[in-house]
C-alpha positions in Angstrom: 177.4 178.8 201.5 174.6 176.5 203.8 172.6 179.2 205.7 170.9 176.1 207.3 173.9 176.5 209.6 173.1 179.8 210.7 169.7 179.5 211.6 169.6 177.0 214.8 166.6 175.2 215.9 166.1 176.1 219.9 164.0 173.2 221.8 161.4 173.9 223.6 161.3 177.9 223.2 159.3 180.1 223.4 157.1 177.4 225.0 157.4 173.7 225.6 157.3 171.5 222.3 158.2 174.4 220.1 161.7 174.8 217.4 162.2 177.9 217.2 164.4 178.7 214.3 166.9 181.3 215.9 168.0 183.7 212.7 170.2 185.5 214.9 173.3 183.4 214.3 172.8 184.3 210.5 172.8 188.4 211.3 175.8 187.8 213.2 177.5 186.7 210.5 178.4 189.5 208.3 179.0 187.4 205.3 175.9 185.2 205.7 173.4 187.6 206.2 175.2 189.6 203.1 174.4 186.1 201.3 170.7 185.6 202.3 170.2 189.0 200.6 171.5 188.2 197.8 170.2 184.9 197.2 166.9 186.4 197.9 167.3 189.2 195.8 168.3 186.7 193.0 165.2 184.5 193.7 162.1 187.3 193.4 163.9 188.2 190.6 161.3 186.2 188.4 158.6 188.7 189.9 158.7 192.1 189.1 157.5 194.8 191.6 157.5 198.1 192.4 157.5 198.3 195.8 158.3 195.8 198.8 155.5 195.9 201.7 157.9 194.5 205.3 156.7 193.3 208.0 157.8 194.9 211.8 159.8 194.0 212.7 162.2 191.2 211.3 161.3 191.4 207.4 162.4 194.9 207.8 165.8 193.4 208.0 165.9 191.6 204.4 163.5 193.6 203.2 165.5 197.4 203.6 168.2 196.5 201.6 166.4 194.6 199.2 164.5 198.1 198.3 168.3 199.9 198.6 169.4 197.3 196.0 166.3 197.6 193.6 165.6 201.2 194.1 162.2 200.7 195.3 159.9 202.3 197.5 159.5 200.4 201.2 156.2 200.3 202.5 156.1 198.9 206.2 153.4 196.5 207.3 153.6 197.9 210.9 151.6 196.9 214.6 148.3 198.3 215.4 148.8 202.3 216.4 152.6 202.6 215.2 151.7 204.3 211.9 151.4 208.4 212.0 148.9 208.8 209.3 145.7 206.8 207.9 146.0 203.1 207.6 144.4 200.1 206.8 143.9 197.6 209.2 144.2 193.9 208.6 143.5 191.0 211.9 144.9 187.1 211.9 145.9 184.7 214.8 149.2 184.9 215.4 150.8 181.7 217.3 149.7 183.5 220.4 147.1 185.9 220.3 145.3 188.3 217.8 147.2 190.4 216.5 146.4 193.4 214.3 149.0 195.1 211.6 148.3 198.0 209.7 149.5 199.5 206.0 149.6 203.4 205.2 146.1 203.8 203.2 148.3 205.6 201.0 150.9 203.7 200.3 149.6 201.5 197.8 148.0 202.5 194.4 145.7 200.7 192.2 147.7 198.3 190.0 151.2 198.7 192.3 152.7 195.2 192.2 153.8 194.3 195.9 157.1 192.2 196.9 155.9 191.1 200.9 158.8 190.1 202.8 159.1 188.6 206.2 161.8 186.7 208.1 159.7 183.8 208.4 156.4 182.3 206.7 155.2 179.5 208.9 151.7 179.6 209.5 151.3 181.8 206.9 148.4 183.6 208.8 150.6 187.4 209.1 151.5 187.2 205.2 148.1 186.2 204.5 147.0 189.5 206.3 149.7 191.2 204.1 148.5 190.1 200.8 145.0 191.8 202.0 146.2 194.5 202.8 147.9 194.8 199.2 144.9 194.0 198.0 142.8 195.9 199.5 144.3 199.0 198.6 144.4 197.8 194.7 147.6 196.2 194.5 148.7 192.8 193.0 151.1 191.1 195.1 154.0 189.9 193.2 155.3 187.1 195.1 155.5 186.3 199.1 159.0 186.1 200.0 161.0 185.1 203.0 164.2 183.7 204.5 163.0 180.6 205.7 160.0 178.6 205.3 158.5 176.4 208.0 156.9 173.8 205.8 155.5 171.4 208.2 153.1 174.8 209.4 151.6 174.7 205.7 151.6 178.3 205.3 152.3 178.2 201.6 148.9 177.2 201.8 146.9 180.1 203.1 148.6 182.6 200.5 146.1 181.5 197.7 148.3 180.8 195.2 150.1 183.7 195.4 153.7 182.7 194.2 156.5 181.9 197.9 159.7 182.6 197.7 162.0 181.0 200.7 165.8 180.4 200.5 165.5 177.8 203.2 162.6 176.4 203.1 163.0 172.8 204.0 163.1 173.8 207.5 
């Protein structure tokens, strides 16, 4: 199955001289979005974790039944002031504006090895913010992973190293 034909470039949105790739095509699609989980379960598969750390609010979709399959913990990478308890607090320019995501303090423990999924890595500035946040808190991250990859961004770039995982990443 091509995925690439469920994930659209829009012209010109959000803002003039911007493709945004629409994944909403893809959730609509019962059997393709079943497929993107499942060739992205296949694809971290060279990574061993023990928990996946999901950014809010679209990694959350590939990244909740990712943990379902693997019977690992989820650890939500949430926005400033939506966590109940203590969290650490990690800052990167987003396209737009600053933005701020925080980590339960206690959701990480020294050594835990961390599978970070988003829907997207383009800049790569909000998984960057991820890995310290892992790290931070003692974790290894295991491996960045993500639908799609915006390659022309050079996100890959900014994760030091840290292996990427993206099923379309040619985009």
């Amino acid at each position: 199955m091509d995925l690439t034909e469920y994930v659209p470039v829009v012209p010109d949105f959000p803002e003039p001289g911007v493709g945004f790739r629409d994944i909403t095509p893809l959730l609509a699609a019962p059997d393709a979005f079943r497929a993107s989980i499942d060739l992205l379960q296949e694809a971290c598969e060279p990574y061993p974790y023990d928990s996946i750390a999901a950014f809010d609010a679209r990694g959350f979709l590939w990244a909740a039944p990712l943990a379902d399959r693997a019977g690992k913990p989820l650890l939500p990478i949430r926005k400033a002031g939506k966590l109940p308890r203590r969290a650490a607090v990690e800052t990167y320019r987003g396209e737009y504006a600053e933005v701020r995501v925080e980590l339960h303090a206690d959701a990480v423990s020294e050594g835990d090895r961390i599978l970070l999924v988003d829907d997207v890595i383009a800049t790569g500035e909000s998984m960057a913010a991820g890995v310290r946040l892992v790290e931070g808190l003692g974790g290894t991250v295991a491996a960045c992973a993500a639908l799609l990859e915006i390659a022309a961004l050079g996100g890959r770039d900014r994760l030091d190293g840290h292996p990427v995982v993206s099923l379309l990443g040619k985009l």
